[in-house]
N, C-alpha and C positions, 0 to 999 in steps of 0.2 A: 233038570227041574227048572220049575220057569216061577219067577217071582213077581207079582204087581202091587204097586199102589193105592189104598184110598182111603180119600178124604172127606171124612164123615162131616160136614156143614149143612146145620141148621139154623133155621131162619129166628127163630123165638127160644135165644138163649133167655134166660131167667135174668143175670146180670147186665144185659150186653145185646138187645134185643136187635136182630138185622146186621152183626158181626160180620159175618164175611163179606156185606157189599162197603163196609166205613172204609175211607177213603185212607190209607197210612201212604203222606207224602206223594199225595192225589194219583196214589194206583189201588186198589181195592185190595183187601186184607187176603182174601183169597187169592186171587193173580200172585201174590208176594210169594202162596205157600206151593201153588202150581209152579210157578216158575225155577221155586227153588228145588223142588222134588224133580221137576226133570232134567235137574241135570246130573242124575243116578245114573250110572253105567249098571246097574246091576237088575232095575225094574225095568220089566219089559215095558209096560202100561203104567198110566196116572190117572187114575176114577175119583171122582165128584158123586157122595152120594148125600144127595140134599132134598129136602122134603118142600121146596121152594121154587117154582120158575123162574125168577131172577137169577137165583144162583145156579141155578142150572144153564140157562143162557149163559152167565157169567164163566162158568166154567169150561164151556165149551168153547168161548171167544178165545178165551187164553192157554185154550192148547191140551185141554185135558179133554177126558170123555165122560160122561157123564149118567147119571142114573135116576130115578127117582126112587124116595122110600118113605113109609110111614111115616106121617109128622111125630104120632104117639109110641115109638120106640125108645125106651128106657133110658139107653147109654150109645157111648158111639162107636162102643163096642159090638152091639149089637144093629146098627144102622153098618158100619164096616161089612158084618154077616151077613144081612139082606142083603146088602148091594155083590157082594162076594158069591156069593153060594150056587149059581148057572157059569163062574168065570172060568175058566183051566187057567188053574194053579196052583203050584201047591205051597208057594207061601205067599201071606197077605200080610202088608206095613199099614198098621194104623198110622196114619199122619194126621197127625193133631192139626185143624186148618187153621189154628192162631197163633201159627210162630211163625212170622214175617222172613226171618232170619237162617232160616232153615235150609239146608245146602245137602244135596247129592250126596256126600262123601260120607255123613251121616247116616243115611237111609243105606249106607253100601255097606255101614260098618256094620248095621243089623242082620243086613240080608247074608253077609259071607259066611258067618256061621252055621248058619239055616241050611244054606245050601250043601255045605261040607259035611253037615250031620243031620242025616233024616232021622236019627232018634231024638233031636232035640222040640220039643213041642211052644216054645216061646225065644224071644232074644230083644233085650231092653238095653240102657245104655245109663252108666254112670260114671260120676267124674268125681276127685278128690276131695273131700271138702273144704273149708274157703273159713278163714272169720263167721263166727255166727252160726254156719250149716246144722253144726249140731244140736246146738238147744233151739233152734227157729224150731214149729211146732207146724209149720205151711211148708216145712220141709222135708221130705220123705228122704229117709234113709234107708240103703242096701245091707244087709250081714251076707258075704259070698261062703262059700264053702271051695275046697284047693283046686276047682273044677272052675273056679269065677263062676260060679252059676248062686243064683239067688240062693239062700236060707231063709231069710224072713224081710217084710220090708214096715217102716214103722215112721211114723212123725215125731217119737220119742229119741229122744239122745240112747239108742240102742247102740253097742247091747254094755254099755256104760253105766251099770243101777249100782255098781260096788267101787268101782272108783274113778279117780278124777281121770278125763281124757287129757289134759294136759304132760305135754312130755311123751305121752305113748303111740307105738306105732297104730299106723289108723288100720283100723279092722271093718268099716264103713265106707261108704260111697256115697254122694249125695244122687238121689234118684232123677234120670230126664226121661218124662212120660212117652216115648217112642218105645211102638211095640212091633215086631215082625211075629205072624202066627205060624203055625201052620196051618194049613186050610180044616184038616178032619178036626184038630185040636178047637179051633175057635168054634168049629160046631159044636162038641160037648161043652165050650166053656158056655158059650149065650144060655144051652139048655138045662144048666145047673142056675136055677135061682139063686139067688144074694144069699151069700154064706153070715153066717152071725160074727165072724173072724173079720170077713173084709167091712160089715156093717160097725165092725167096734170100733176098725183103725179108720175106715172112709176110703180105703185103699181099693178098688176093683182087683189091679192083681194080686192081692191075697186068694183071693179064687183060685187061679190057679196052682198057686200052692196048695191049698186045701183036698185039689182033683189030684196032685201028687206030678204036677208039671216039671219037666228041667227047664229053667229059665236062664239062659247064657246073658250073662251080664258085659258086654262089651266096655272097656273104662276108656272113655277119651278127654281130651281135654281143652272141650269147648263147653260151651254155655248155654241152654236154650232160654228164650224169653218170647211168653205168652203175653197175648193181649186181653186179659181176662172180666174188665170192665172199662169204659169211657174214659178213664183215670191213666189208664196203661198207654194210651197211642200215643201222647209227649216221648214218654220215657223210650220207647219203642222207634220212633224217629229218631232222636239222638242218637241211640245207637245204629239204627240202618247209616246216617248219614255219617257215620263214622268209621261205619265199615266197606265205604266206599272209596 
């Protein structure tokens, strides 16, 4: 089984308008997340699927390959599947193109699963939670089942509604948005419209729950940090330049 990379980058984010050409530590947000993804042992290929010639240039200069796709695609979920859908392969890594920070061994830790289990149709990544994780409300949390595989995922201090978390073993994960598909799998996911489930929580992969997906929850323990508006690149340098 042969696995690839892509990197759904668009040009007119809502918050963040021209994101992947902003300069973080005068290299471009995108080069950061190309560079970091190729150093996967496990993705054959790293695709650029952007609805922008800049960024298309852009991503071809630094070593990826590159696609065009509808500016007016929904999610980048579904920009992932346009760009995906003529490639051989049979599993596809969403990489989020605004994690600066992003490193190979990450994207490895999704794919091994994938690869070892062709019944498995998703594989995500969560890490222990931290101060705060659990009552934060911009913080999705995991309920696994004895398989590490997803149950439910929620922005609520779940599944905590009857008593204090404090002192108790954690039954939770805090969620990092890295996804590995499978390729048929992401085809019926795009083709199922917005479930009322993932429209309550704002979650996407609640969808797949809902289609009755196994989703392998890999725990590690590192951190991912997006660049989610103009406000985020300070915070985001500090740490690159610290993890140098």
């Amino acid at each position: 089984m042969q696995a690839i990379g892509v990197i759904p980058a668009r040009f007119g984010s809502t918050r963040f308008p021209g994101k992947p050409l902003k300069k973080i530590l005068n290299k471009p947000l995108l080069q950061w997340v190309i560079e970091g993804a190729k150093t996967s042992k496990l993705l054959k290929e790293i695709w650029v699927a952007t609805d922008h010639p800049e960024i298309f240039a852009l991503a071809e200069s630094s070593g990826a390959k590159a696609v065009m796709t509808p500016a007016d695609l929904p999610t980048g979920s579904d920009r992932v599947f346009a760009a995906s859908r003529n490639f051989e392969a049979d599993v596809v890594v969403n990489i989020q193109g605004d994690e600066p920070l992003l490193k190979g061994e990450m994207l490895d830790g999704l794919v091994a699963p994938m690869l070892s289990d062709p019944n498995l149709q998703m594989a995500t990544l969560g890490r222990q939670l931290k101060e705060g994780d659990l009552e934060s409300k911009t913080t999705a949390k995991i309920v696994l089942n004895y398989r590490s595989e997803a149950l439910y995922f929620s922005r609520f201090p779940i599944p905590y509604s009857r008593i204090d978390a404090d002192g108790q073993k954690a039954v939770c994960l805090k969620h990092i948005g890295l996804y590995a598909f499978r390729k048929s799998f992401l085809a019926e996911f795009c083709a199922q419209p917005p479930t009322a489930l993932e429209l309550a929580e704002g979650l996407e992969q609640l969808r797949a729950l809902y289609l009755g997906a196994r989703i392998k929850v890999v725990e590690v323990d590192f951190e991912s940090w997006g660049v989610d508006t103009p406000e985020d690149v300070a915070k985001v340098e500090s740490l690159l330049q610290r993890s140098r």
